[in-house]
N, C-alpha and C positions, 0 to 999 in steps of 0.2 A: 848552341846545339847544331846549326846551321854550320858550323866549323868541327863539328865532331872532335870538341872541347868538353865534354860531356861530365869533365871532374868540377871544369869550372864554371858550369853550365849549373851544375847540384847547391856550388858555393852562393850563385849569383840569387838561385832560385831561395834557397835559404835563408839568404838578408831579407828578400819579396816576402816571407813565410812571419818573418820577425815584426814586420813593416804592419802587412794586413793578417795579423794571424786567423780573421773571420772570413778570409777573401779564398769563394773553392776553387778560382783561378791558380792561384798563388799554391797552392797544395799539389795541382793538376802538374803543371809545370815542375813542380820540385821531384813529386812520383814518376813522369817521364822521363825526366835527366838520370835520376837513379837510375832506372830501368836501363835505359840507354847504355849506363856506365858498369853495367852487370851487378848492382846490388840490389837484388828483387829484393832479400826482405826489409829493408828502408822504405823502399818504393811501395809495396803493400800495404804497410801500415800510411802511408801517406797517402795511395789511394781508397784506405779505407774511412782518413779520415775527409777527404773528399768527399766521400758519400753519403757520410755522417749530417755535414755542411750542407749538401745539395741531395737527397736519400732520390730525385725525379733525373738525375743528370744517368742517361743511359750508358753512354758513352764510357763514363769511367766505370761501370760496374763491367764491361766486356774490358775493357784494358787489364781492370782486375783480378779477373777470371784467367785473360793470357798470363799475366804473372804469376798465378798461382798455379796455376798448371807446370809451368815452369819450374817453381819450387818444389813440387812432389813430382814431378819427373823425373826430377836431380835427386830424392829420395831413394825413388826405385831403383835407379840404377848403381846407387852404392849403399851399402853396406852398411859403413858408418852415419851415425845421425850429424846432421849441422848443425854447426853453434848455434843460429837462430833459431831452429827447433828441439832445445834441447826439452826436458821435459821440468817442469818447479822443481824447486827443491825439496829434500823430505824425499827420498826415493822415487820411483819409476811413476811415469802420470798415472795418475788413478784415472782421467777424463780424456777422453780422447775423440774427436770429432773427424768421423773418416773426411778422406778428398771428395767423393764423390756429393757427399752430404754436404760439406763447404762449398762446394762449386756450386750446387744444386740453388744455396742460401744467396749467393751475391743476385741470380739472376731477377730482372724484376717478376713480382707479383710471385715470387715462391713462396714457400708456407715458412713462415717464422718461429715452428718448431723443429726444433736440431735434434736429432739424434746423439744421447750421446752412449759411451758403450764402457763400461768398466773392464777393467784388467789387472792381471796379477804379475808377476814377476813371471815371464817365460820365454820360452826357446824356440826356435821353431822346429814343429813337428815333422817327423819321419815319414810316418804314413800319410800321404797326401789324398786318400779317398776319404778319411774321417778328416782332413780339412777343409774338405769341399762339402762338409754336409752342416747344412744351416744350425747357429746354434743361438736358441732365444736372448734375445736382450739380458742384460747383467747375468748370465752363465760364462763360465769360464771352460776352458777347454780341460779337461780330465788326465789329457797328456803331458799339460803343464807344468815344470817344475821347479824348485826355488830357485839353482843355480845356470840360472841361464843368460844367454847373451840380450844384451839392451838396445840391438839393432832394431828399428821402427819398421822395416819388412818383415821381424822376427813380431815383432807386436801386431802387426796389421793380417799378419799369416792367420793370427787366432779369431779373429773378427769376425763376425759373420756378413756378407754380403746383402750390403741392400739392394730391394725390389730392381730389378731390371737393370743392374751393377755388374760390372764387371771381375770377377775371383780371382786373383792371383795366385800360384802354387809354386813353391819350391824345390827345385831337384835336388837331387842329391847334390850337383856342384855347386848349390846356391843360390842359382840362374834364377829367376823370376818366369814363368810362363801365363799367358793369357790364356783366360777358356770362353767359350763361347756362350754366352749366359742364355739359358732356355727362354722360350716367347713368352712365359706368364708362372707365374710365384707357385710352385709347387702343395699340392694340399697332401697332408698325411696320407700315406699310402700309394700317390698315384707310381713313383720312382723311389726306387732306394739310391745311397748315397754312390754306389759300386754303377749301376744303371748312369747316373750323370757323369762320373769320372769320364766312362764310355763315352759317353756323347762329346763332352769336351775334348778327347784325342783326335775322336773321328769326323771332328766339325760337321755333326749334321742332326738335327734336329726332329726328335720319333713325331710320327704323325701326331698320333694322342695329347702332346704336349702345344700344338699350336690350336691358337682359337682367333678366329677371323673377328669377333667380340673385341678381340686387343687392339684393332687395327680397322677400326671404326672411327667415321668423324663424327664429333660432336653435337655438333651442328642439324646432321640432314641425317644421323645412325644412320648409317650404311657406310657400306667400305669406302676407303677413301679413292677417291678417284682426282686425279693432277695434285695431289700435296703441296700444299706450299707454308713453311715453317716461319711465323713470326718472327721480330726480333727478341720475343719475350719467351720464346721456346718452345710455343704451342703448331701444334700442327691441324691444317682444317685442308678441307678441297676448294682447290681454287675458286668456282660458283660461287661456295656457301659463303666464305671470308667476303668475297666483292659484295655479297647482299647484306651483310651484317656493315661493312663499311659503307655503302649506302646510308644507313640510318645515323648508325655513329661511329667515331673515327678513334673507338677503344676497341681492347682485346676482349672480343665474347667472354671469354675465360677470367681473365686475371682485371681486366678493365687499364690495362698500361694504354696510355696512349700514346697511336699507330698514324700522328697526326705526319711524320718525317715516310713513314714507309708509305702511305697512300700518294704523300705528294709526287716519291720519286716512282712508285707503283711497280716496282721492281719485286713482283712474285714471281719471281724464281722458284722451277718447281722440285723438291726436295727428291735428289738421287736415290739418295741410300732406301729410303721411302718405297720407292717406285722397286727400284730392285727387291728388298724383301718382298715386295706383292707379288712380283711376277715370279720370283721362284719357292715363295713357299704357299701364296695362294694365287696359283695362277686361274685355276677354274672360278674361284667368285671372283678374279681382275677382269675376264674373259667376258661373265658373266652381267658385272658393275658396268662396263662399256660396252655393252649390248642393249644396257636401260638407256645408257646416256645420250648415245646414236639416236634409239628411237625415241628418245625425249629433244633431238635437236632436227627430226626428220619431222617432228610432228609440229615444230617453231617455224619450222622453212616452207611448212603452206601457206603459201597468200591468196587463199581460197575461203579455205575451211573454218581459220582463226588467224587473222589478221590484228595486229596490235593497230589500236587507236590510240593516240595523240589530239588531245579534246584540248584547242587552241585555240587559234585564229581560222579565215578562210586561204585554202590554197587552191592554184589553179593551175592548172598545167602551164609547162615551161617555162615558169616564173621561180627564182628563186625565193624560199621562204627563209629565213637566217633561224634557229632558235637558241632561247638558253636555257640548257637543262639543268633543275636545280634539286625539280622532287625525286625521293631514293624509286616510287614505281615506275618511274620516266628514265632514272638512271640506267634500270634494268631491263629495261624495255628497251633502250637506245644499244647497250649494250647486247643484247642477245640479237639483233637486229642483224649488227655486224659480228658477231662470232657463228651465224648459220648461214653467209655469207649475200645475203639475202640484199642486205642494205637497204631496207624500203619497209614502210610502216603508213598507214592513215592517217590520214589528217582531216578531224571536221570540228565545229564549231558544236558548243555546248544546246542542249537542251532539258528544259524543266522535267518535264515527263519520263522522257525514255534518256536521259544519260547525257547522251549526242546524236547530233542530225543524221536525218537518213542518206543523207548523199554526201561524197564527202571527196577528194584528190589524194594519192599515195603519193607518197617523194619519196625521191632517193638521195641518200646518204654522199653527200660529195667527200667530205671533211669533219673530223672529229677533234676538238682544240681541247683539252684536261686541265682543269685546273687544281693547284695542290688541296685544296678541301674537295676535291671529287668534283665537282660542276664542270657544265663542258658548254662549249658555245659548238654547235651541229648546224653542220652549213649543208641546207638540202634543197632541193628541186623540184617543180610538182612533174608527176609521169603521167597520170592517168586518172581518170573520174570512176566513181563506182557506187553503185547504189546497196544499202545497206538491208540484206536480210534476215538478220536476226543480230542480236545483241548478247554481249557476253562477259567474264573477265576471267583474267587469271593471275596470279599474283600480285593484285593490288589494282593490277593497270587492266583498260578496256580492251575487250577485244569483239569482234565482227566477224560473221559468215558473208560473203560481198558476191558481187556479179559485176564486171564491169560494165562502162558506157561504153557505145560509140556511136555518130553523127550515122544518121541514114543517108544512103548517098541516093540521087537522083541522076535522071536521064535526059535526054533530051529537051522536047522545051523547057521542062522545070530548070533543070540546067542551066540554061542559057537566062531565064529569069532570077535564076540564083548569083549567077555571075556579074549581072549589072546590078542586082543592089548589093552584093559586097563591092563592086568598085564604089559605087556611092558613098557604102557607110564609111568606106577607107576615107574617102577625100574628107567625109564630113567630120570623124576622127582628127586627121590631118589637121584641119582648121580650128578646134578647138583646141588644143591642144598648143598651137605656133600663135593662139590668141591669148596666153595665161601668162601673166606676170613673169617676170624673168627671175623673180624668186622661188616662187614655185617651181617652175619648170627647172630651176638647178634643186633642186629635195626632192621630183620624183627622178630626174635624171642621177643621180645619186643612190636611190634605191634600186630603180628599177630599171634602168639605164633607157637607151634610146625606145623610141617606138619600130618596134618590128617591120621590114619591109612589107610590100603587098605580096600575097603569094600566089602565082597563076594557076595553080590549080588549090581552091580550096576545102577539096575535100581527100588532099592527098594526107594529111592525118587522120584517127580516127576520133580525135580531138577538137579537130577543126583549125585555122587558121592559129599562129602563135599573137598575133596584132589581138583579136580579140580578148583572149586573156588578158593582154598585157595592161587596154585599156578598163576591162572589169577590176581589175587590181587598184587603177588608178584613178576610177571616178569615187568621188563622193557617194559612196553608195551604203545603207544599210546590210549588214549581214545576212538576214532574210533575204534582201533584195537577190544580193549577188548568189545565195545558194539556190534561188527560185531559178537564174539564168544556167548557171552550172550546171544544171538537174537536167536540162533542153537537151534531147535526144537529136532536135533537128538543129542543123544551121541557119535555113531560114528564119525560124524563130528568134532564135539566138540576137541575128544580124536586125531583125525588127527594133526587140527589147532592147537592143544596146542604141537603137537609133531614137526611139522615143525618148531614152536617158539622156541620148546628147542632145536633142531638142530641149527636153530641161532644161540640163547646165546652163545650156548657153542662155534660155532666156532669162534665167534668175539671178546671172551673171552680169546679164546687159543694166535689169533693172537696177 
């Protein structure tokens, strides 16, 4: 095939067919060579029996679908039927299974009942307004008559059009015409058959006939807002599909698994989709993104309702690593970065109330995906905050917050302040250049070097980055370390961390 040898590409695949006749390789291979060498209907039936073989292989039921499209393409456009589609013998097919119904049938997770549609021996019809008018299952058209021609356009003329199908008509010079098939399946009475002819010349669609109801997602009923269309053919809003994948990586719908489409996560969002919204409902598109605005204005206060992440301890200017793996965390992580916010809380668990009352935001540096949805979120601590009220929304926690900051001081306090942080520094310093040289390579690995001294320590409102670094790195209980975080003062702060290193080290010594 690589040589676009493709006769003897068909031969080669053919002996492979004889070899492993159970093998859906061997079938695959023999369906594309066909294909390749322009004999679809070979190629069909070999990818049907591929599918027979393997009925979960995606891949070849969309190959399928291209060749068959192909074959009835090649229909409409002439006149005469093809040897492959000729109809049994015994006279004209009594059964007939339109293209859109066959096509409809290959795709995964569609309903395994066909339509099928009887017929008599006929012609196609003159008047083109009575063959645009729907005619029930097993009725035949009244126009019909014995001696007529056995062109499959001439059959398919008489058919009636299924739901949300597209209707072919015939001119007078035999041409084939497209009509624009109305938004939703006509009920007695609303249009007569004259009234659609109309609409079909004049491509345009009467008010009364569209219903915002047909163009609803599933999922979240309400209009669709970013469409993005499965491989399995279903259509959802981008949000709602990403939270249903969250949980699991099947189609809400048909349950096909979307294990190949989450990993490459290529929701692309559906044109055609978008376009009908904005020009036949443009007021509730207008309307649907006026909610979704203030539902993403109301995500992006880090005030009012602040997403918590109930984890570990974080502490300003220390990186935190995590890995996201629950579906309320995935969504949490994600809306995070979609209201451009990048920054979510961080505190450690509590029996009573959820999670603790104090607790460090980070920021979002890096988001890594992996193909089952999991993401390893490489984030930062920003800022300390104490926690006002408790809350959730979608599964995950969330908080009303106030933030911290270090009281600053003046003059003598000042200059007292400054000499015991030079202290606690040195004292720091030495514990730290006193620890085995194993350790000291695993926190230097984590957490890298020890921050320099900073000459003025109250130019954050966090206080010095060295502190943190070593609250991160002593041996400390959870409790402990959120008792010190909580310190409104630096002196404080510079105390508690200095009694700890008195600890360590004597416990160390002994």
């Amino acid at each position: 095939m690589e040589m676009r040898s493709f006769v003897q590409a068909a031969q080669d695949a053919n002996s492979l067919c004889r070899v492993k006749p159970l093998w859906p390789m061997a079938h695959y291979l023999k369906a594309t060579a066909l294909s390749k060498a322009g004999r679809n209907d070979e190629a069909l039936q070999e990818f049907f029996l591929c599918a027979a073989l393997k009925p979960d292989w995606t891949k070849v039921k969309l190959e399928a679908q291209k060749v068959l499209s192909e074959v009835f393409s090649s229909v409409f456009e002439r006149e005469d039927l093809p040897t492959a589609l000729h109809p049994p013998q015994g006279g004209l097919a009594t059964h007939l299974i339109k293209p859109p119904i066959l096509l409809s049938s290959l795709r995964p997770g569609s309903s395994s009942q066909d339509s099928e549609f009887s017929v008599t021996k006929s012609t196609p019809v003159d008047d083109s307004s009575s063959r645009l008018c729907p005619l029930p299952p097993g009725k035949s058209d009244p126009a019909v008559g014995e001696g007529s021609s056995k062109s499959l356009a001439g059959i398919l003329a008489t058919l009636p059009a299924p739901p949300g199908g597209l209707k072919r008509k015939l001119g007078a010079d035999g041409s084939s015409a497209a009509c624009t098939p109305p938004s939703k399946v006509l009920r007695p009475g609303e249009a007569s058959c004259s009234q659609t002819a109309a609409v079909c010349e004049g491509r345009r669609v009467p008010a009364q006939l569209l219903d915002s109801g047909d163009m609803e997602c599933s999922l979240c009923m309400r209009l669709f807002y970013e469409p993005v269309a499965t491989p399995c053919g279903h259509t959802f809003c981008l949000k709602c599909l990403e939270r249903c994948l969250d949980h699991n990586p099947n189609c809400p719908l048909c349950k096909e698994n979307l294990s190949e489409y989450l990993a490459t996560r290529g929701y692309n969002k559906t044109l055609l989709m978008e376009e009908v919204l904005q020009r036949y409902l443009g007021d509730e598109l207008a309307e649907r993104k006026k909610i979704h605005e203030e539902e993403m204005k109301e995500l992006s206060n880090l005030n009012q309702e602040v997403p918590i992440f109930i984890c570990t301890m974080a502490f300003p200017t220390i990186p935190c690593p995590l890995h996201v793996f629950e579906p309320r965390y995935r969504l949490m992580i994600r809306r995070s970065m979609e209201t451009g916010t990048k920054q979510f809380g961080m505190c450690i668990a509590d029996e009573l109330k959820g999670f603790a009352d104090y607790g460090c935001m980070l920021q979002v540096r890096d988001v890594k995906f992996f193909p089952d949805g999991r993401s390893v979120v490489d984030t930062i601590g920003v800022s300390r905050f104490k926690v006002l009220s408790h809350g959730q929304r979608d599964g995950y926690h969330t908080a009303k917050i106030e933030y911290l900051e270090d009281k600053k001081v003046e003059g003598e306090e000042l200059a007292e302040l400054l000499k015991l942080h030079d202290a606690v520094y040195d004292q720091a310093n030495g514990w730290f250049t006193s620890l085995k040289d194993n350790m000291k390579s695993q926190i230097l690995s984590h957490f890298g070097h020890l921050p320099s001294r900073d000459p003025d320590p109250q130019a954050s409102p966090s206080g010095p980055a060295w502190c943190w670094w070593l609250l991160a790195v002593m041996p400390l209980d959870n409790r402990a370390q959120l008792t010190i975080l909580a310190m409104a003062s630096l002196k404080e702060r510079l105390v508690a961390i200095r009694r700890v290193l008195i600890f360590v080290t004597r416990k160390r010594l002994r």
